[in-house]
VEXDREN-2710 file (C-alpha; in Angstrom, 1 decimal):
% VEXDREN-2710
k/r/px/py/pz
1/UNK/118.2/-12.3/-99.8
2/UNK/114.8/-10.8/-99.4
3/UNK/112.2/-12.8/-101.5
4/UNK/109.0/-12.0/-103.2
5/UNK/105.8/-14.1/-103.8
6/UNK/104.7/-14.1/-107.4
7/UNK/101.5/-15.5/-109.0
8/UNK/101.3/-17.9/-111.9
9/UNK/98.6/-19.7/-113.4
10/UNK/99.2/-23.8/-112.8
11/UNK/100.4/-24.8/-116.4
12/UNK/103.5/-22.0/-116.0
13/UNK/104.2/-23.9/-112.5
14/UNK/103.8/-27.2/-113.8
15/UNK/106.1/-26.4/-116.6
16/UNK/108.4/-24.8/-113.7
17/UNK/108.6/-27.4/-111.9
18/UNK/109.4/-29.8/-115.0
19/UNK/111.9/-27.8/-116.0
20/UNK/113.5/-27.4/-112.6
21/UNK/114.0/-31.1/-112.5
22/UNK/115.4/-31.7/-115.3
23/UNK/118.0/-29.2/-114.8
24/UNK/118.4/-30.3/-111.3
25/UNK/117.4/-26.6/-109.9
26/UNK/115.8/-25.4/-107.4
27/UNK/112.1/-23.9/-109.0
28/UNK/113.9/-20.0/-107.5
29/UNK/117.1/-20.8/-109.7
30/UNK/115.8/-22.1/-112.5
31/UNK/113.0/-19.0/-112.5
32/UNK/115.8/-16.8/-111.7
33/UNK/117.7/-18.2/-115.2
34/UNK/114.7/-17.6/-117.2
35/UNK/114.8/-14.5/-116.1
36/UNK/118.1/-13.7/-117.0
37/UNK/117.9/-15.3/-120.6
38/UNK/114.7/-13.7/-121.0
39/UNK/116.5/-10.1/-120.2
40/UNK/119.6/-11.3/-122.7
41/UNK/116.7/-12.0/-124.7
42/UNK/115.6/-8.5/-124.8
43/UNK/119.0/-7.1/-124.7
44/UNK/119.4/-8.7/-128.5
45/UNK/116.1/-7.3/-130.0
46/UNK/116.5/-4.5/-129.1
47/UNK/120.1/-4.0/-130.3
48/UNK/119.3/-5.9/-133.7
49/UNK/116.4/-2.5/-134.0
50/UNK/118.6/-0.3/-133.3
51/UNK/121.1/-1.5/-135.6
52/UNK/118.3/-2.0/-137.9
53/UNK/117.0/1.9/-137.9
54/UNK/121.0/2.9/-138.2
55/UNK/121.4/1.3/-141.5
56/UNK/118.2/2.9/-142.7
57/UNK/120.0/6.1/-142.3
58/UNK/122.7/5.9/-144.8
59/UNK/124.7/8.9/-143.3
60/UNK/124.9/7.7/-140.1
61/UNK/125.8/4.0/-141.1
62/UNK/128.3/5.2/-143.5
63/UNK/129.8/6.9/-140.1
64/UNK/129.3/3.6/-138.2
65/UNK/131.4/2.0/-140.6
66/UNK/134.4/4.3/-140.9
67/UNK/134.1/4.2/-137.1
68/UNK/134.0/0.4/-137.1
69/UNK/137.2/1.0/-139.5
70/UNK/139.3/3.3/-137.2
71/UNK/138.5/0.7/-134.6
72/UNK/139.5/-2.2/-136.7
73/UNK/143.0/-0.7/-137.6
74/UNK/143.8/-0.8/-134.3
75/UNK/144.3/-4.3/-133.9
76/UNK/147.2/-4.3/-135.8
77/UNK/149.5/-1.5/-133.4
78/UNK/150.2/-4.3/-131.2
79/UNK/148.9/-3.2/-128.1
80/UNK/146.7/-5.9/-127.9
81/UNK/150.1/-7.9/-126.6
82/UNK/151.3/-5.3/-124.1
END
């Protein structure tokens, strides 16, 4: 895998490397986990906005939910078993 060299200031690479020991990671792993939590991170917010705007809109949350309702009543065909 091709790497890149990044720059951070010394208290982020301290804290790096403090973290990295504790989890017992290299500082690449444990950089690459943040990363990935961060992103998850992200992910979330912006999903929680977007639901947030939907339910500001009553017509389209009243469609969400009889969506939401369709889906729901097909848990009980059975298919789930198949």
């Amino acid at each position: 895998m091709a790497t890149q060299t990044v720059r951070i200031n010394e208290r982020d690479h301290a804290a790096l490397a403090e973290l990295s020991k504790m989890m017992g990671k290299s500082m690449t792993a444990t950089l690459s986990d943040a990363i990935s939590a961060l992103k998850r991170q992200q992910l979330l917010k912006q999903t929680n906005e977007a639901y947030a705007a939907l339910k500001d809109d009553p017509e389209a949350w009243r469609e969400e939910q009889q969506e939401r309702a369709l889906w729901v009543a097909t848990l009980g065909d059975g298919l789930e078993n198949s």
